[in-house]
C-alpha positions as CSV (number, residue, x, y, z in Angstrom):
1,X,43.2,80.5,65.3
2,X,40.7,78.0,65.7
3,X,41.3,77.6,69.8
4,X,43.8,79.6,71.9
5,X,43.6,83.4,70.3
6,X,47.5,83.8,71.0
7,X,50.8,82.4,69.4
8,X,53.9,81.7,71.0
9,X,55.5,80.6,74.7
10,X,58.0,78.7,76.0
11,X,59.9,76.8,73.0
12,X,56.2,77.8,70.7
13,X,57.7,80.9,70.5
14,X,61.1,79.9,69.2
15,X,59.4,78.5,66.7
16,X,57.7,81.6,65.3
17,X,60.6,83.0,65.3
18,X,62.0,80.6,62.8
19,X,58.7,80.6,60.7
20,X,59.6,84.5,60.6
21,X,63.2,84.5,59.3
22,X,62.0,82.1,56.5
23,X,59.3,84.1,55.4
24,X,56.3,82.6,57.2
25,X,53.6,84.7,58.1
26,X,52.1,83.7,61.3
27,X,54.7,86.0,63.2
28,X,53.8,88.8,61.1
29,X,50.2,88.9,61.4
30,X,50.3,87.8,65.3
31,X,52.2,91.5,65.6
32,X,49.5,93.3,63.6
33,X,46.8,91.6,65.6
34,X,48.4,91.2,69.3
35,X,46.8,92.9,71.8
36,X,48.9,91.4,74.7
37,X,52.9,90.6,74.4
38,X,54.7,89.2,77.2
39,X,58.3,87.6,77.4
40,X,57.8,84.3,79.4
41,X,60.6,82.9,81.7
42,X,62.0,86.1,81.8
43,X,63.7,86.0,85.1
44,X,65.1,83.4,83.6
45,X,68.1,82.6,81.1
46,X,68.0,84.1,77.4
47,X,67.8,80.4,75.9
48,X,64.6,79.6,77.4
49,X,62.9,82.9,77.0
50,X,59.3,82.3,75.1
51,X,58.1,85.5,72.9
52,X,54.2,85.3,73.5
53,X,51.4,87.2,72.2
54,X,47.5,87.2,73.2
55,X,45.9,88.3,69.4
56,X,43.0,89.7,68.2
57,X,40.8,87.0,65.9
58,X,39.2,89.8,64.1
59,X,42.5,91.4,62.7
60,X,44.4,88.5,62.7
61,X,41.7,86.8,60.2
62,X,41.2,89.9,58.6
63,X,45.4,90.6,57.7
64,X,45.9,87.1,57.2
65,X,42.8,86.9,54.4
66,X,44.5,89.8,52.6
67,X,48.0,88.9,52.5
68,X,47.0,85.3,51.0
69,X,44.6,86.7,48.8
70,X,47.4,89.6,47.1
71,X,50.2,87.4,47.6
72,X,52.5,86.7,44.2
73,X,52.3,83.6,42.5
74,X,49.1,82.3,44.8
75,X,45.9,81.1,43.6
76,X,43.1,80.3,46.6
77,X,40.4,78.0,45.2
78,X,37.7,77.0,48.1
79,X,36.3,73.3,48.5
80,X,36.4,70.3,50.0
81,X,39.2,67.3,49.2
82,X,37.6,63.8,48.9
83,X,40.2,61.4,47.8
84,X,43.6,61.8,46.5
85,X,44.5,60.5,43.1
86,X,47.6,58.0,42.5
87,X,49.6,56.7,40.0
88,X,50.4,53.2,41.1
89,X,54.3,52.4,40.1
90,X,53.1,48.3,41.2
91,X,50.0,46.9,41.0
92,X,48.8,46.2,44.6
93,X,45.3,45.0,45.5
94,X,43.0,45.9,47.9
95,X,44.2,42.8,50.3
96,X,47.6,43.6,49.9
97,X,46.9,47.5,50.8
98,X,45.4,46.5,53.9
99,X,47.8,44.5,54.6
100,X,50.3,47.5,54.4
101,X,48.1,49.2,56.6
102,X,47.5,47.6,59.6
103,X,51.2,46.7,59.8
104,X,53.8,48.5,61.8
105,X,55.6,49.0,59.5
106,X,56.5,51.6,56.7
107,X,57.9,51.3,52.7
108,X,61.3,51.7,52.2
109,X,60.5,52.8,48.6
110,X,57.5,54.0,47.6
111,X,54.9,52.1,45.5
112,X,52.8,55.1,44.0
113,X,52.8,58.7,42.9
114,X,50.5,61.4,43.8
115,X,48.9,63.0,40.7
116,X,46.5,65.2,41.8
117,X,43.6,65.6,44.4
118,X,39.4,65.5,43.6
119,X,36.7,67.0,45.1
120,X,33.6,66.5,47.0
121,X,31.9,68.5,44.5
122,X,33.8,65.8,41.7
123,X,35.9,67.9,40.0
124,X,39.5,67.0,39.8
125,X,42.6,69.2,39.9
126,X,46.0,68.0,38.8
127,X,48.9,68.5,40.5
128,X,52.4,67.0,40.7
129,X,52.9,67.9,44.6
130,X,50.7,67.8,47.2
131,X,50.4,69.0,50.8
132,X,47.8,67.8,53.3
133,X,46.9,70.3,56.3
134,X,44.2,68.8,57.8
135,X,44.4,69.8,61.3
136,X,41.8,68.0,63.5
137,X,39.5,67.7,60.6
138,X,40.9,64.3,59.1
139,X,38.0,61.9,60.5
140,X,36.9,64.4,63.2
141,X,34.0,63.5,65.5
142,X,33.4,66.1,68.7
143,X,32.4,65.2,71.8
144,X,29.8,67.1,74.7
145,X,29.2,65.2,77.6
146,X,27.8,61.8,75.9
147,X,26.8,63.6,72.4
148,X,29.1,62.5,69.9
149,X,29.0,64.1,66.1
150,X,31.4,64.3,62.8
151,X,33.0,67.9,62.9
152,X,36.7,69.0,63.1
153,X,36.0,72.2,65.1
154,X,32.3,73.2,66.1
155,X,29.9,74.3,63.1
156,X,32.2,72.6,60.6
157,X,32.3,69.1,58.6
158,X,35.0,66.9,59.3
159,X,36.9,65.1,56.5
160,X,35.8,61.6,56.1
161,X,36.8,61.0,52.8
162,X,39.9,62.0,52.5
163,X,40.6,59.6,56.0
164,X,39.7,56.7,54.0
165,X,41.7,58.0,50.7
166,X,44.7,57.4,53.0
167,X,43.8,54.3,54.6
168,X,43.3,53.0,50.9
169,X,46.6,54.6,50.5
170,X,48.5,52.0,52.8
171,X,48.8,54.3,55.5
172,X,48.0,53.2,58.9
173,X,46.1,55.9,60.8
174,X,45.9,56.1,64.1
175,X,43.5,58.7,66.8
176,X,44.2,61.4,68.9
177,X,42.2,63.5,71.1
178,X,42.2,67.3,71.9
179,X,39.6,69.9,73.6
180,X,38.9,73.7,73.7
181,X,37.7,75.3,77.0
182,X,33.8,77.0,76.8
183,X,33.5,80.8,76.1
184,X,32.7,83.1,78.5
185,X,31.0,86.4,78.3
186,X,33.6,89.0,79.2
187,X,31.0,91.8,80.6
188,X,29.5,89.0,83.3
189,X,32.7,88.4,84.8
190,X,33.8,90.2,88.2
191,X,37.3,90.9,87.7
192,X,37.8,93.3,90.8
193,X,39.1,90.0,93.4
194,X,41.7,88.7,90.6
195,X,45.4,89.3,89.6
196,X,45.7,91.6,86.6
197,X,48.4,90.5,83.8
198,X,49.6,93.5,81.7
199,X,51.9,93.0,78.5
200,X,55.5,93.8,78.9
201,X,56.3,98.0,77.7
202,X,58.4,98.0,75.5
203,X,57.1,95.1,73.5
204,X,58.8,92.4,71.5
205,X,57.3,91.8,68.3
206,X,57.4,88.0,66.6
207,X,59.0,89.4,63.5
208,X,62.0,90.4,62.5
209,X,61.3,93.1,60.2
210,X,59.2,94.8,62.7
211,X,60.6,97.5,65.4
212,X,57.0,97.8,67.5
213,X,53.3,96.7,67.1
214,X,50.3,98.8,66.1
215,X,48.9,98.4,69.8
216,X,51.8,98.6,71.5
217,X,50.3,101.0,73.9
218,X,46.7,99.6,74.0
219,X,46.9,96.6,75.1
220,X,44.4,94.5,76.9
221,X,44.7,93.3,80.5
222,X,44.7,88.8,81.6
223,X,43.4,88.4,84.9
224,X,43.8,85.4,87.0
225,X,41.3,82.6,88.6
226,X,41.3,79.3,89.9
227,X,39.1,76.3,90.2
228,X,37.5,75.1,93.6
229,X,37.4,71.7,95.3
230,X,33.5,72.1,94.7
231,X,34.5,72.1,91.0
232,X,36.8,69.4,91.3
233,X,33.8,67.6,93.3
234,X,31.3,68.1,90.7
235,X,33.7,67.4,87.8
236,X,34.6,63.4,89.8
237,X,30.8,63.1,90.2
238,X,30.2,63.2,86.4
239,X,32.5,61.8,84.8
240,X,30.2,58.8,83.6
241,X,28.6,62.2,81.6
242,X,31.5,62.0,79.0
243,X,32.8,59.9,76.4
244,X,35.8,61.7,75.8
245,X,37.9,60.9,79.0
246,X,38.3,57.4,77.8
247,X,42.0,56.4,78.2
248,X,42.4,54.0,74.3
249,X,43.0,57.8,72.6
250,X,45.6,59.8,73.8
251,X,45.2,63.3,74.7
252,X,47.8,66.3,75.0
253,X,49.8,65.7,78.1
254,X,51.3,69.4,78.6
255,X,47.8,71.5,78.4
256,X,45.0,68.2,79.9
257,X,41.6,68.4,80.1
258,X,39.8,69.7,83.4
259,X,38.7,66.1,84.0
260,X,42.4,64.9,83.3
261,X,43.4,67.0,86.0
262,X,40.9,66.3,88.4
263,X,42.3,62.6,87.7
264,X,45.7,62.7,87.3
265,X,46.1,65.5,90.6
266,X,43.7,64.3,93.0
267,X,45.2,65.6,96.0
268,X,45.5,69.5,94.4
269,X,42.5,71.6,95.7
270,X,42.7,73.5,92.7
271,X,43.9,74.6,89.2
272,X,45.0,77.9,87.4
273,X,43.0,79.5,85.1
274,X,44.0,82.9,83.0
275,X,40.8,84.8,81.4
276,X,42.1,85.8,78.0
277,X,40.3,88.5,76.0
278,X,40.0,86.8,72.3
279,X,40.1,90.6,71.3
280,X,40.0,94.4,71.5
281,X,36.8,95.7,73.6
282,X,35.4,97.8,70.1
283,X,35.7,93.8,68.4
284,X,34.8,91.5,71.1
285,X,33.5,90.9,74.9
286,X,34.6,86.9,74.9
287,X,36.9,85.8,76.9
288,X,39.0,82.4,76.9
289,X,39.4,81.0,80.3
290,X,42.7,79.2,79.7
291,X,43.2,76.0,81.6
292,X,39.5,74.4,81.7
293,X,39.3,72.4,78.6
294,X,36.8,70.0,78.7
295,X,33.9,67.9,77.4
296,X,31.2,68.0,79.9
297,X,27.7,68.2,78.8
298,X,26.8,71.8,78.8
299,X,24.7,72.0,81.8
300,X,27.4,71.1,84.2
301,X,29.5,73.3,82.4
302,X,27.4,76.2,83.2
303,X,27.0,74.7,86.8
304,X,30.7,74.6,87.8
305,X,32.0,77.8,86.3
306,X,29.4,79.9,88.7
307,X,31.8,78.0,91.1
308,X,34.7,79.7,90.1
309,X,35.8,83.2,92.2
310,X,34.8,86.0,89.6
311,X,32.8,83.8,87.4
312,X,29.5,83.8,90.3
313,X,27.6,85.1,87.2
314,X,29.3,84.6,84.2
315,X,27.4,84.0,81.0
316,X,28.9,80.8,78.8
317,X,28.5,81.8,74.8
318,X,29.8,78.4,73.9
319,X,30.5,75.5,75.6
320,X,33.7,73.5,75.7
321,X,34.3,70.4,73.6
322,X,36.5,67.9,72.6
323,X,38.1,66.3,69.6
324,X,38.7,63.1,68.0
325,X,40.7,62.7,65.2
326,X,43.3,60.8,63.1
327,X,46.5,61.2,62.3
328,X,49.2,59.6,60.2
329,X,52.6,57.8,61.7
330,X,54.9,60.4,61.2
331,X,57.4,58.1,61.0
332,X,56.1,57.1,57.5
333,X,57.5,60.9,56.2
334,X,61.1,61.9,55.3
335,X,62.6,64.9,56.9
336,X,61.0,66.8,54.1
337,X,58.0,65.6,55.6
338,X,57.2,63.8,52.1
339,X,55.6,60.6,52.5
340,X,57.6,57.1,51.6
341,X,55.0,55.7,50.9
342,X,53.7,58.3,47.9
343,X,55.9,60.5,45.9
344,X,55.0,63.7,45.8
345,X,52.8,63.6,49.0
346,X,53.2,66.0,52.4
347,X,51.4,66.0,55.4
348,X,52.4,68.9,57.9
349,X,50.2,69.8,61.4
350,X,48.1,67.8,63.1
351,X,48.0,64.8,61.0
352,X,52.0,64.3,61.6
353,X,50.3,63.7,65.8
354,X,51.2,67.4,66.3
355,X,49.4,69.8,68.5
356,X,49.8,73.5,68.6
357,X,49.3,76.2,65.8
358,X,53.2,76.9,66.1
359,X,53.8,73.7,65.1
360,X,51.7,73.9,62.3
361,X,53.2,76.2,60.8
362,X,56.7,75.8,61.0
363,X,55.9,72.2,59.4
364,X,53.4,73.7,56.9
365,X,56.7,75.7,56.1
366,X,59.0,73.4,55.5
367,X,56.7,71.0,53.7
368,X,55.4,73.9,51.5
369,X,59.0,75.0,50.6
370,X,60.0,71.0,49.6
371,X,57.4,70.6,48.0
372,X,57.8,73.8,45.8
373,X,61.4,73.2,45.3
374,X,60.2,69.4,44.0
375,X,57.9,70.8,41.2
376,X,60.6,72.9,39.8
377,X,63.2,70.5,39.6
378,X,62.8,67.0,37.0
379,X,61.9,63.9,38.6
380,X,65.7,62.3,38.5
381,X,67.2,65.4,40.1
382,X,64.7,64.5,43.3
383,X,65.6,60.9,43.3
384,X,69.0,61.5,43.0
385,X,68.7,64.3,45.9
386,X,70.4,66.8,43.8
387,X,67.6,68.9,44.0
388,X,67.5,72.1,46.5
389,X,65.4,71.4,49.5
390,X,65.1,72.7,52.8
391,X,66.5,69.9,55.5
392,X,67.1,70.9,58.9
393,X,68.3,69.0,61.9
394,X,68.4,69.1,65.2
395,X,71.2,71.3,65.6
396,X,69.8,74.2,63.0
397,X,66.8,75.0,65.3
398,X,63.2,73.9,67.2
399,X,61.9,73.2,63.6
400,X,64.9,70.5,63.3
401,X,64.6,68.7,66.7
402,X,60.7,68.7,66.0
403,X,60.8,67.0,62.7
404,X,63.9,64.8,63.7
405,X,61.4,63.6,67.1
406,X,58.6,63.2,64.7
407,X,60.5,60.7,62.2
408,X,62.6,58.8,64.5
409,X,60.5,58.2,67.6
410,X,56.6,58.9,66.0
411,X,54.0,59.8,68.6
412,X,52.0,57.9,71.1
413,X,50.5,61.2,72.4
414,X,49.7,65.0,70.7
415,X,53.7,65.9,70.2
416,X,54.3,70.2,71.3
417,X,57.7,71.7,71.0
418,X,59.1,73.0,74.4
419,X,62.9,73.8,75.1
420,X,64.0,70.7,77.0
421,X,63.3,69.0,73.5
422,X,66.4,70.6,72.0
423,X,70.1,69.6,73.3
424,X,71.0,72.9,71.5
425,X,68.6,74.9,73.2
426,X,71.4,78.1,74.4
427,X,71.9,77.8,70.4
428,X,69.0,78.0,69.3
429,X,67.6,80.7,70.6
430,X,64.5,83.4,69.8
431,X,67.0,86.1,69.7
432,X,68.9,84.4,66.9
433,X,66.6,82.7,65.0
434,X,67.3,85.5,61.8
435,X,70.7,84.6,62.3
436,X,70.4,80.9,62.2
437,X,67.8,80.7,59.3
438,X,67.6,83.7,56.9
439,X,70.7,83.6,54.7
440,X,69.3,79.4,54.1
441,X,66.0,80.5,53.3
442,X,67.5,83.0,51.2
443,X,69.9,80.3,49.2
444,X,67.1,78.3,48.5
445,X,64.7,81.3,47.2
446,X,62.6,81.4,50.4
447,X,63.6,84.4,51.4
448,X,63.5,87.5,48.8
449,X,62.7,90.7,50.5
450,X,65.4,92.7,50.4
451,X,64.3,94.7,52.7
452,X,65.0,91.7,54.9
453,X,68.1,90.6,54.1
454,X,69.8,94.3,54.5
455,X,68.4,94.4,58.2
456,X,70.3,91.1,58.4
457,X,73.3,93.0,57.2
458,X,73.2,95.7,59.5
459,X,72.2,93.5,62.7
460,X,75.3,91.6,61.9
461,X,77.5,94.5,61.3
462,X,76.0,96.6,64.4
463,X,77.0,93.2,66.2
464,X,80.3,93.2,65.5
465,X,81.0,96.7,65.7
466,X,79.5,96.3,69.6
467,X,81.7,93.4,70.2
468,X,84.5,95.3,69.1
469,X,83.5,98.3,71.3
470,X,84.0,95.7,74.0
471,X,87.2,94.3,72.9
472,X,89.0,97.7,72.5
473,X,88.7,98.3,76.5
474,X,91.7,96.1,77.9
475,X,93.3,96.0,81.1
476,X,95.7,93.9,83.6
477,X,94.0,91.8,86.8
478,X,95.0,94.7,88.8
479,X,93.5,97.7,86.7
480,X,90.1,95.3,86.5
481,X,89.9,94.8,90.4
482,X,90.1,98.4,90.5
483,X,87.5,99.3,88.0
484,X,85.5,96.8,89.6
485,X,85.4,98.7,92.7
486,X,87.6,96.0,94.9
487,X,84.2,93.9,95.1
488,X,85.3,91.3,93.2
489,X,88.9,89.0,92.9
490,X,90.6,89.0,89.4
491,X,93.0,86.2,89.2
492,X,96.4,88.2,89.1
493,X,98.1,85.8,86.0
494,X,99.2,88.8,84.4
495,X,97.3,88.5,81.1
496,X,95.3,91.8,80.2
497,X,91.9,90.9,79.8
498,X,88.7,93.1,77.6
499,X,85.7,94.1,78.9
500,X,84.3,90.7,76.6
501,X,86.3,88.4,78.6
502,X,84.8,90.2,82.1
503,X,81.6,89.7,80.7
504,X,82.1,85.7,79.6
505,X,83.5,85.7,83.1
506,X,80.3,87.2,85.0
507,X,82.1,90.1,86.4
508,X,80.5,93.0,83.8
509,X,76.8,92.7,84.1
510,X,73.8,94.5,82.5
511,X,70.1,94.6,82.8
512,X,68.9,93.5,79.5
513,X,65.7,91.8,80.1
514,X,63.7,94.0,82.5
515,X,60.1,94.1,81.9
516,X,58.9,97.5,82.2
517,X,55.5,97.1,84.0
518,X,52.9,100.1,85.0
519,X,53.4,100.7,88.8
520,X,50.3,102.1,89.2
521,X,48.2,99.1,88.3
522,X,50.4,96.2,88.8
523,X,51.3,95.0,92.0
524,X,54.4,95.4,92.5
525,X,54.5,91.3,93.8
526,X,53.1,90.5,90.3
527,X,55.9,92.4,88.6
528,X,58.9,89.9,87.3
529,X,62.2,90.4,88.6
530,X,64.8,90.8,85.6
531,X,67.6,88.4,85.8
532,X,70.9,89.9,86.5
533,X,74.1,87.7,85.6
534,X,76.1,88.4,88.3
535,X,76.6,91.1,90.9
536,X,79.1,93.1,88.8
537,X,78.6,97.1,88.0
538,X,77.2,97.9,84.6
539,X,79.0,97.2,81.5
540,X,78.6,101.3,80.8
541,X,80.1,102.5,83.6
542,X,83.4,100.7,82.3
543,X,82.8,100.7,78.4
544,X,80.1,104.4,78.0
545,X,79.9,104.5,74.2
546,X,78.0,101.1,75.3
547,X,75.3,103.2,76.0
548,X,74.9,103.9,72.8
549,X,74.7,100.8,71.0
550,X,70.3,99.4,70.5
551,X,69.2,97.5,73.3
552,X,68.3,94.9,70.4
553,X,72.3,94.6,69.7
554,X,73.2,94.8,73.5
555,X,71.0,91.9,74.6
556,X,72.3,89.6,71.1
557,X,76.2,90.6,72.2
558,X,75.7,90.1,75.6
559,X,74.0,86.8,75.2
560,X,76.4,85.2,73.1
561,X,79.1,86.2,75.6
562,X,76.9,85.1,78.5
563,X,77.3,81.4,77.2
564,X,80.3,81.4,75.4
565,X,81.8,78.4,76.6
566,X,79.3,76.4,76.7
567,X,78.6,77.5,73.1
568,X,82.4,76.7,71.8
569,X,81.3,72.9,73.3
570,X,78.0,72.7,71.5
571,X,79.3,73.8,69.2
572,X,82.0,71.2,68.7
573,X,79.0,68.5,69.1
574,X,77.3,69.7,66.2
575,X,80.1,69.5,64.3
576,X,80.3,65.8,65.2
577,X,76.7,65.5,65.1
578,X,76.3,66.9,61.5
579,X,79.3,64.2,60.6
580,X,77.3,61.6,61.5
581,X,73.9,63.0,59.9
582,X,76.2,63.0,56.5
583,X,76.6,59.2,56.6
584,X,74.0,57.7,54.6
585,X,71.5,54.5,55.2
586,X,70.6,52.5,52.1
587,X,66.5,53.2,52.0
588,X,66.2,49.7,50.7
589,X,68.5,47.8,54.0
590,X,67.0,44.9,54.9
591,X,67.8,45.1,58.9
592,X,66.9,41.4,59.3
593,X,70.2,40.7,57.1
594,X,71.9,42.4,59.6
595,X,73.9,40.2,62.3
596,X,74.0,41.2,65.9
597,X,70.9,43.1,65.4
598,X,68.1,42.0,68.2
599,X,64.6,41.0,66.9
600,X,63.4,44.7,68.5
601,X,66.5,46.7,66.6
602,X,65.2,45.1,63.2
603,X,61.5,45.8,63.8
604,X,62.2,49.7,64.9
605,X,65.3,50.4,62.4
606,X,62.3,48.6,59.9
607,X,59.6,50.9,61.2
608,X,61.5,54.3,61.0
609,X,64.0,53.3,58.1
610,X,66.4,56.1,58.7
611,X,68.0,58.4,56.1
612,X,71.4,58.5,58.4
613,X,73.1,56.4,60.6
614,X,72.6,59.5,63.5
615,X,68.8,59.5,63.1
616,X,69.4,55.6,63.5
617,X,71.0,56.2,67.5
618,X,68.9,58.4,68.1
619,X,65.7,55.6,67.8
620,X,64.6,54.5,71.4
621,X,65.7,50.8,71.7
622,X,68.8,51.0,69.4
623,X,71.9,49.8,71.4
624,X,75.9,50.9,70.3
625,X,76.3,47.5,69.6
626,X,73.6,47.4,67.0
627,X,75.0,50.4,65.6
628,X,78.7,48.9,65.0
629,X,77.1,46.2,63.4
630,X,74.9,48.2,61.0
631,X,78.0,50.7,60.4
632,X,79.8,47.8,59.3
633,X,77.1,46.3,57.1
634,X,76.7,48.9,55.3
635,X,80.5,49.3,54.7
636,X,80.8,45.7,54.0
637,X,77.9,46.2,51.1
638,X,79.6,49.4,49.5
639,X,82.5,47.6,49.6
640,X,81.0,44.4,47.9
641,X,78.9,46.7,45.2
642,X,82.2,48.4,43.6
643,X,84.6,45.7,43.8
């Protein structure tokens, strides 16, 4: 956790969830080490709800360090990657390299294969597969005020070498931009004028496999700030002082720089800003003041947060910066995130133009798992696809609509997952992502705690024994109006209905999703309000050995019911969606053979070269028109080839 000490939010925390039901770890260890967990959009629908956790750096490091360092079949070596060795299928020069990169354009087959990485300190280790995390380390330069300096993250070397490994590679790199807000001294803040934010009792862990959190019942308090027009003054009066608000790289539209802000919202007065405790007391007094990113030189730094309510003598133990890096089209990777441009060769994180350690992670997973699957199976088995590997799309999950937005549309700006991404968003939910993902994971040998996978089985089994519960209580129109106290209008047509329908219907309710808050130190203004579905009595009073069943089953049952018809049409659209994922492109098409085809359909079906004729409509620019003509190319070819 090189930035924000927390994991999770609205869509982010979807995505741990997934990470968790294949295995991952991040959920796991953001449970040991949270200090703070909070349900975001609570008040709101089930579908957009965003598991978030505030965690401690000490234990998370600590827990993670641990498990990596005990865990079967892993060797850690430490050191620094230099250059990345290939084995060139076709000779290509150093002209015609250059050529590959600095043309928009990517390989439809690839023209070498990786065989290993080597050192800075020269020694070279073999390897059939490789996978490239480099975060915001690939070519990193930081930025303070008008200092500019190699580093990926303050006190640490960027990767130069390997940048220019991948340039020499063919691939064209491009830059991005990020930033991290100072660090403020906990202790010299006045938090007696500001809003406290406590964690929701009872929590909701990240993982699956856990029922609670070791500080569950200790956790640490968020307070509340803002910034001043005197802030926003000072910032507009220096912003010759930085080199980083330059508009050539792109920066992260959904969490901008203080100076972006001031820019972009010149008529707000001022901005939100939530102190964040990077820790327990006994580890640490910092504090992250979320929502001040920025780059300017330290002095006015120090200036402008003495502006800010609370912060009149705060102490600044490190200043904010920002980052340059590069990053890699992601539209030169497959949807196993392997390059097509090198066999053999993943990227996952930040140098796919990600942003976010969610994101991270749920790609490092999926490129990890491919890329393990690859070395176990021969060479031909991969080229003929027969080999296992672990392909999701946008229909299976946030992981899916991420990787599908990453290799069909690439990234002008820092990409971050958030729910109006997904179309399937009331499908793929937190609360389901075990149900959605494990039993894959498992198929593919992901997934192999048993442990695990008998939770599964009683979660499913406790699931249908609830919905039965609910099915067993049936009555006529009549009989309902009556149990429903005459407060609500059945329509009379004489069929007998179960306590599931009435539910489906919005005439059973139930208060699933109430944060329980501590009246005595919240406000009761700053408490959430639990969404109620309708205005019905509780499902108990009709069905009472409801009472009975776990809250966890409760909220899964009455969630699915909650959006049951709109599920039944989703749905039907992912079963026409996943029909036309099934339908194959040719990687070696050439689009300009293609009739009908504009000049801007063969460039961008050229750039992306997409594995199905769905990831194809869903590239911006692509008419139906263009589409009917490729569809009956391609059939035309096939045709052609086994006559």
């Amino acid at each position: 956790m090189s930035c924000n000490p927390s994991f999770g939010g609205i869509g982010k925390g979807v995505l741990v969830r997934e990470v968790d039901a294949m295995d991952g770890l991040c959920g796991r260890m953001a449970d040991l080490g949270g200090v703070q967990f909070r349900i975001l959009n609570r008040s709101k629908g089930p579908a957009v709800h965003g598991p978030r956790a505030q965690v401690d750096r000490v234990i998370y490091k600590r827990n993670m360090l641990q498990t990596l360092q005990t865990y079967a079949g892993l060797d850690i070596k430490a050191g620094s990657v230099a250059d990345i060795l290939l084995d060139r299928s076709t000779e290509l020069d150093e002209q015609a390299l250059k050529r590959l990169a600095s043309q928009d354009s990517t390989l439809a087959t690839s023209s070498a294969t990786v065989v290993g990485v080597r050192l800075e300190s020269g020694e070279i280790i073999r390897a059939r597969k490789v996978v490239i995390t480099t975060g915001t380390f690939l070519g990193g330069e930081i930025h303070i005020g008008l200092k500019a300096f190699p580093s990926g993250r303050k006190g640490e070397a960027a990767s130069i070498g390997l940048s220019k490994s991948l340039k020499d590679a063919g691939f064209r790199l491009g830059r991005m931009k990020t930033g991290t807000p100072p660090r403020l001294d906990g202790l010299t803040i006045d938090y007696s004028r500001m809003p406290k934010q406590l964690g929701d009792m009872p929590v909701s862990p990240f993982s699956f496999i856990h029922d609670s959190v070791p500080h569950a019942n200790d956790q640490v308090a968020c307070y509340q700030t803002h910034t001043t027009p005197a802030v926003h003054d000072m910032i507009r009066a220096n912003f010759d002082q930085s080199i980083h608000i330059r508009e050539t790289i792109r920066g992260p539209r959904y969490c901008p720089s203080l100076e972006s802000k001031v820019k972009r919202f010149s008529e707000k007065e001022s901005h939100l800003i939530w102190l964040e405790p990077e820790g327990l007391p006994e580890h640490t007094s910092t504090v992250y003041p979320n929502g001040i990113s920025n780059t300017m030189p330290e002095d006015i730094q120090q200036k402008f947060l003495r502006m800010i309510p609370g912060l009149e003598n705060v102490v600044m133990t490190q200043p904010g910066y920002g980052v340059e890096y590069d990053h890699v089209d992601p539209r030169e990777l497959k949807r196993t995130l392997e390059t097509k441009r090198v066999n053999g060769l993943y990227l996952a994180g930040q140098i796919n133009g990600t942003t976010g350690y969610e994101e991270a992670a749920a790609q490092g997973l999926l490129a990890g798992a491919n890329a393990g699957l690859a070395a176990v199976h021969s060479k031909a088995e991969c080229e003929s696809q027969e080999a296992p590997q672990l392909s999701l799309d946008r229909s299976d999950g946030y992981l899916g609509v991420l990787i599908d937005d990453l290799i069909t549309r690439g990234v002008n700006e820092p990409y971050r997952v958030f729910t109006a991404r997904s179309e399937y968003r009331l499908s793929s939910r937190a609360n389901n992502a075990d149900l959605r993902l494990t039993r894959r994971a498992a198929a593919l040998g992901l997934v192999r705690d048993s442990a695990r996978l008998a939770r599964l089985d009683t979660v499913e089994a406790d699931m249908a024994h609830a919905q039965a519960l609910l099915e067993q209580v049936v009555y006529l129109p009549h009989i309902w109006e009556a149990r429903l106290g005459g407060s609500r209008r059945v329509v009379r047509d004489g069929v007998r209905k179960s306590a599931l329908d009435m539910i489906r219907k919005g005439f059973l309710t139930e208060d699933l999703w109430a944060g329980a808050r501590d009246p005595e130190n919240v406000p009761p203004e700053h408490i959430p309000k639990a969404r109620k579905l309708t205005g019905g009595p509780e499902i108990s009073a009709i069905v009472p050995a409801w009472a009975d069943v776990p809250l966890d089953i409760r909220r899964r049952v009455v969630t699915e019911a909650m959006y049951h018809g709109h599920l039944r049409q989703l749905n039907a659209e992912a079963n026409t969606f996943k029909r036309e994922e099934s339908m194959q492109l040719p990687a070696d098409i050439d689009y300009s053979k293609v009739r009908v085809l504009s000049h801007e359909e063969v460039d961008k079906l050229s750039i992306v070269r997409p594995d199905t004729f769905g990831a194809a409509k869903r590239i911006d620019g692509i008419t139906p028109g263009g589409i009917l003509a490729l569809l009956k190319y391609v059939r035309q070819n096939r045709t052609a080839e086994s006559a």
